[in-house]
C-alpha positions in Angstrom: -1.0 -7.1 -3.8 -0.7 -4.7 -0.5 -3.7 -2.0 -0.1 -2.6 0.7 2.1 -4.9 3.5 3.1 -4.3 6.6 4.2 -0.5 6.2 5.4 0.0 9.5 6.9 4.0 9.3 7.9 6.1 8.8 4.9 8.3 6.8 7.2 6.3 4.1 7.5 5.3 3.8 3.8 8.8 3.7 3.0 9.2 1.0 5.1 6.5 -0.9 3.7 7.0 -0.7 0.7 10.8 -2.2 1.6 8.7 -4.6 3.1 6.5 -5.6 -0.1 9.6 -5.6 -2.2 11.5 -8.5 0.2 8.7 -10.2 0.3 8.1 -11.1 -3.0 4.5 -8.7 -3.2 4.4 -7.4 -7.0 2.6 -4.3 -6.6 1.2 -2.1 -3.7 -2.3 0.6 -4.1 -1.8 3.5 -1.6 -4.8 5.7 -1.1 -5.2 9.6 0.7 -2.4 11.2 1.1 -0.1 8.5 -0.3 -1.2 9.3 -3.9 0.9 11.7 -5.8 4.0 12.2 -6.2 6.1 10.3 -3.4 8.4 12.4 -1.3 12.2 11.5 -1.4 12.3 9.9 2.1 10.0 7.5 1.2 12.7 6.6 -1.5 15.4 6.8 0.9 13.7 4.7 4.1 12.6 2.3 1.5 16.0 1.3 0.3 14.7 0.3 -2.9 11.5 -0.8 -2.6 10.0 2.3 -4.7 11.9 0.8 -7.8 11.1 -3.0 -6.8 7.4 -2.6 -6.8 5.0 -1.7 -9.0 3.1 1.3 -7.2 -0.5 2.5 -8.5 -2.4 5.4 -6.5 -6.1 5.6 -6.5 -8.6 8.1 -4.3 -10.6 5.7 -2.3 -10.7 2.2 -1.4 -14.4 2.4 -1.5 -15.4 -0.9 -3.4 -11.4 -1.8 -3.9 -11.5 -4.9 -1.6 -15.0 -6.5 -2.9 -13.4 -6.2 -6.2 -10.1 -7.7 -5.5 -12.1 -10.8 -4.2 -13.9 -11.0 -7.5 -10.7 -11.1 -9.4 -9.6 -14.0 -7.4 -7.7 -12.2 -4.9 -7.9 -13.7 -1.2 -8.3 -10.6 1.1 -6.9 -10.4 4.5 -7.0 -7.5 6.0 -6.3 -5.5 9.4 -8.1 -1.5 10.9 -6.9 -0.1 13.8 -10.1 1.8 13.7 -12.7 -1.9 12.9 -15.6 -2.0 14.0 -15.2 -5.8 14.4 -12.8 -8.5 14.5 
């Protein structure tokens, strides 16, 4: 799974989620303003990825990672805003 948060530019989620979909990653959550309906450059910078992916919104990643880890899930993760390394 990919967790992206608040991805402002519909550019970059587009090219994520082409990312995601080459890469083998079976479904992305996309929180803020990422939720919703998707706007149709995401679709088009994305080159497929859209259709390749299993996409699920939700409003806040607020407790999202701890339970990922419960599942099972190894979380890795990277803030350009951290407080820590």
């Amino acid at each position: 799974l990919l967790v992206l948060a608040d991805v402002g530019n519909p550019h970059n989620l587009g090219a994520a989620l082409r990312s995601a979909a080459f890469f083998g990653i079976d479904g992305v959550i996309v929180t803020g303003e990422t939720t919703g309906k998707l706007p149709g450059v995401v679709y088009r910078v994305a080159e497929g990825g859209v259709e390749s992916v299993v996409i699920v919104s939700v409003r806040s990643t607020h407790g999202l990672v701890e339970r990922l880890s419960e599942c099972g899930f190894t979380v890795c993760a990277t803030s350009p805003a951290a407080e820590q390394d």
